[in-house]
C-alpha positions in Angstrom: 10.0 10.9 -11.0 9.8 9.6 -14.4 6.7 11.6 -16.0 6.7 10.3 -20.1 3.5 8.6 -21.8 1.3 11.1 -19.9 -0.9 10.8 -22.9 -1.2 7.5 -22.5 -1.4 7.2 -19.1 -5.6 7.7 -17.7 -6.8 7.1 -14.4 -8.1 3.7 -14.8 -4.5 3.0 -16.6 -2.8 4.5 -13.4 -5.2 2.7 -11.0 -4.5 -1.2 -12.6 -0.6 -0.7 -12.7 -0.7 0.3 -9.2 -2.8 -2.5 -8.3 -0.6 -5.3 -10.5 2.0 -3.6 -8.6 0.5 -4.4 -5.2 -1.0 -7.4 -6.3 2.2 -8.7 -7.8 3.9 -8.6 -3.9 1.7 -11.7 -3.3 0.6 -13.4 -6.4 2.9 -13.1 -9.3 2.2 -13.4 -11.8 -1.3 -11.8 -11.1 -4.6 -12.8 -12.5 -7.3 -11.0 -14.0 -9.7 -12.6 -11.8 -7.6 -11.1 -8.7 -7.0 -8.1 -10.7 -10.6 -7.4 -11.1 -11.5 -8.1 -7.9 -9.2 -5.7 -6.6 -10.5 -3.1 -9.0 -14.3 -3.8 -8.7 -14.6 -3.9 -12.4 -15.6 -6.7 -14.6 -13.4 -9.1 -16.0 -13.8 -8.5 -19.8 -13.2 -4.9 -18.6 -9.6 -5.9 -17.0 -8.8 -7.9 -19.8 -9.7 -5.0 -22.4 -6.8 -2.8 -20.4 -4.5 -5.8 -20.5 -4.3 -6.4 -24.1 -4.2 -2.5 -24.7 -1.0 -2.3 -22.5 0.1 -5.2 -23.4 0.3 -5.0 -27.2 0.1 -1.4 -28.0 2.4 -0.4 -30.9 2.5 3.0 -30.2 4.0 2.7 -27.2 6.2 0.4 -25.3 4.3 -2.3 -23.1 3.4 -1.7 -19.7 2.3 -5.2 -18.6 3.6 -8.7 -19.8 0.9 -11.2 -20.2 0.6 -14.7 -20.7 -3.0 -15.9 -21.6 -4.6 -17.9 -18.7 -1.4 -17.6 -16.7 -1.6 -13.9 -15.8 0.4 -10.4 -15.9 3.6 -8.5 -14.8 4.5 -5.1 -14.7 7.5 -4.2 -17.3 10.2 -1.9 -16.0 8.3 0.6 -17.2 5.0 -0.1 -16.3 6.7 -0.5 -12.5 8.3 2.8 -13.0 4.8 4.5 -13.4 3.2 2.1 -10.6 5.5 3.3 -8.6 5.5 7.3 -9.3 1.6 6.9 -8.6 2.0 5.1 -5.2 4.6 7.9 -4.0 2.1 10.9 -5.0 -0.7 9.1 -3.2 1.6 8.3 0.1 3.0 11.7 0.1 -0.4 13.2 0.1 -1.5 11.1 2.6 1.2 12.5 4.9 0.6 16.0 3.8 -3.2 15.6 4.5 -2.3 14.4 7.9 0.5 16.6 8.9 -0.6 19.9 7.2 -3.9 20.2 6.7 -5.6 17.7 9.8 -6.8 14.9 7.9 -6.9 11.8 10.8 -5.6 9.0 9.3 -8.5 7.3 8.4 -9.4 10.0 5.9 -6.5 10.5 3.8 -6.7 7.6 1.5 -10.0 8.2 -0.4 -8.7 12.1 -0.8 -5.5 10.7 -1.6 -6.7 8.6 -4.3 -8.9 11.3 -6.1 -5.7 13.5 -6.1 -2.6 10.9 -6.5 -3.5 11.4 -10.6 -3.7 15.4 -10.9 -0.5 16.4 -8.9 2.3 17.6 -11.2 5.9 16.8 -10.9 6.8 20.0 -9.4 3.7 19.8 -6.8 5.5 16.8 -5.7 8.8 18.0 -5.0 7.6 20.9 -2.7 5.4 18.4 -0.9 8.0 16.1 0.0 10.1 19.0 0.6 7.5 20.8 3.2 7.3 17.5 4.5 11.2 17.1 5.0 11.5 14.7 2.5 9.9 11.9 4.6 10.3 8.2 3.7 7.1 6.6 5.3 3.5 7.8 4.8 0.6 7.4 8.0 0.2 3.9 8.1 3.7 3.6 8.0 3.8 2.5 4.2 7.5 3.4 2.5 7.5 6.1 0.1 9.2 5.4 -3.2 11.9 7.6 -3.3 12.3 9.7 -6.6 14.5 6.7 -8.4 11.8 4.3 -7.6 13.2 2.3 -5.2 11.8 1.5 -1.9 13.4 0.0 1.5 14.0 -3.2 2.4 12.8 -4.2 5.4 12.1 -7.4 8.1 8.5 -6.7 9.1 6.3 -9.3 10.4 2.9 -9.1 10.9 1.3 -9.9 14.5 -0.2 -12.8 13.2 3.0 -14.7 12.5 4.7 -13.6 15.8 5.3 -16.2 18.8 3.8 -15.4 22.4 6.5 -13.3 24.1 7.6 -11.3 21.0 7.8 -7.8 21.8 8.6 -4.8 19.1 7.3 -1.4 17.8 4.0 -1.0 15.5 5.4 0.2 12.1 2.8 -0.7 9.5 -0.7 -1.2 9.0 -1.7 -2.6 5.1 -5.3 -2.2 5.9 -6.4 1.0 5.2 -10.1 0.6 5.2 -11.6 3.7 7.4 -13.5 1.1 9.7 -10.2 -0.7 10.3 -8.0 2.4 11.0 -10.6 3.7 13.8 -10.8 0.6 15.3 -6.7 0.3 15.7 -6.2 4.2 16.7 -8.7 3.3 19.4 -6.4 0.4 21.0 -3.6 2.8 20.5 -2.1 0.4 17.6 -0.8 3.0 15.5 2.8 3.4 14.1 5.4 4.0 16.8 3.5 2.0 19.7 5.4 -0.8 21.5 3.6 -3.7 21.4 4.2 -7.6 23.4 2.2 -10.4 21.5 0.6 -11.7 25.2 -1.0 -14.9 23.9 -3.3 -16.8 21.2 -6.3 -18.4 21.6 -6.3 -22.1 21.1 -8.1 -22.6 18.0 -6.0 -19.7 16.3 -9.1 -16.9 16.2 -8.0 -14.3 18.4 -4.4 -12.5 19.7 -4.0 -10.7 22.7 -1.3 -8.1 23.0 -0.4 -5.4 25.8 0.0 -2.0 23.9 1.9 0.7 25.3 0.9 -1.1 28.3 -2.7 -1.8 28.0 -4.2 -5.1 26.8 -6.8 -5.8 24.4 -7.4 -9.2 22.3 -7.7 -8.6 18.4 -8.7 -11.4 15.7 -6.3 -12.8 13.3 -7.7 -10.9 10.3 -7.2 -7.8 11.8 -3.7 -9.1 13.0 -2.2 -9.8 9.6 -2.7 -6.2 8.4 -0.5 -4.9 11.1 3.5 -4.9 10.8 6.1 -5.1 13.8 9.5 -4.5 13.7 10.9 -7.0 16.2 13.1 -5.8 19.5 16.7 -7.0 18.4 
């Protein structure tokens, strides 16, 4: 993928395009509030970075930014965003599939890596790997031209009673989170039936792979079904 600007491009550079990027799926355009939330830095910080990618002359913007209405990524700044978020995803695979990492683990060694990997690093991991297009938590990997799938996911929390599918995405990858779904067997791949809901909208319950366990709504809106046709 597209490599230029490396001298421009730091860690904590890398780190806030990838999170306008994610940010930007939800929210656009983002705020520096939610931007340093995400981030755990100040917000003088954040806005620091902003202007400096915003309004450099020596190299072409990476953000758009519109004071007190927030920032976009710029093609370019969405090209990088992007190259970053299919190192970490492919290391995350190769930490599981390769080298043992349970899934659980790989993000925190994928994020100290994602940065470092070289060009050609990546193209014999995603060849090892078979050239693979989703990562463990069933996240798409951006393919080398940047573009990524298009898909109908839902989460469980929007699903009716009765809805049956197959698990094929979990967006919260805090460690806690990931043990506590690979115990119910809610991983990637598992068939799942939405059961029912409790009246006042706290909890689901679901049969998965045939066993029943009832899950609260937070925990339900970070996992993805793809819906029995």
């Amino acid at each position: 993928m597209m490599s230029d600007y490396q001298d421009f491009r730091t860690e904590a550079v890398e780190d806030l395009l990838k999170a306008v990027y994610t940010l930007q799926r939800e929210d656009d355009p983002v705020s520096t509030t939610m931007l340093a939330k995400s981030l755990d830095i100040s917000a003088p910080s954040v806005t620091d970075m902003i202007k400096r990618l915003s309004e450099s002359k020596s190299h072409p913007p990476l953000l758009e930014h519109r004071p007190y209405h927030g920032v976009r990524l710029t093609e370019l700044g969405e090209k990088i965003a992007l190259e970053v978020i299919r190192h970490h995803r492919l290391l995350e695979l190769y930490l599981s599939q390769k080298l043992g990492y349970s899934w659980d683990e790989v993000h925190s060694e994928a994020e100290r890596l994602e940065h470092v990997i070289s060009e050609q690093l990546e193209a014999r991991i995603a060849a090892a790997l078979g050239n693979p297009s989703l990562d463990p938590h069933g996240d798409p990997i951006p393919a080398l031209d940047g573009t990524l799938p298009i898909n109908s996911r839902q989460s469980l929390a929007e699903l009716p009673v009765g809805t049956q599918g197959t698990t094929s995405r979990i967006t919260d990858q805090a460690s806690e989170v990931l043990r506590y779904l690979s115990g119910l067997g809610l991983i990637p791949g598992a068939p799942v039936t939405v059961i029912a809901r409790s009246p006042i909208g706290d909890t689901v319950t679901l049969s998965v792979a045939g066993a029943e366990h009832t899950i609260s709504e937070t925990v339900a809106r970070s996992v993805q079904i793809e819906t029995a046709s």
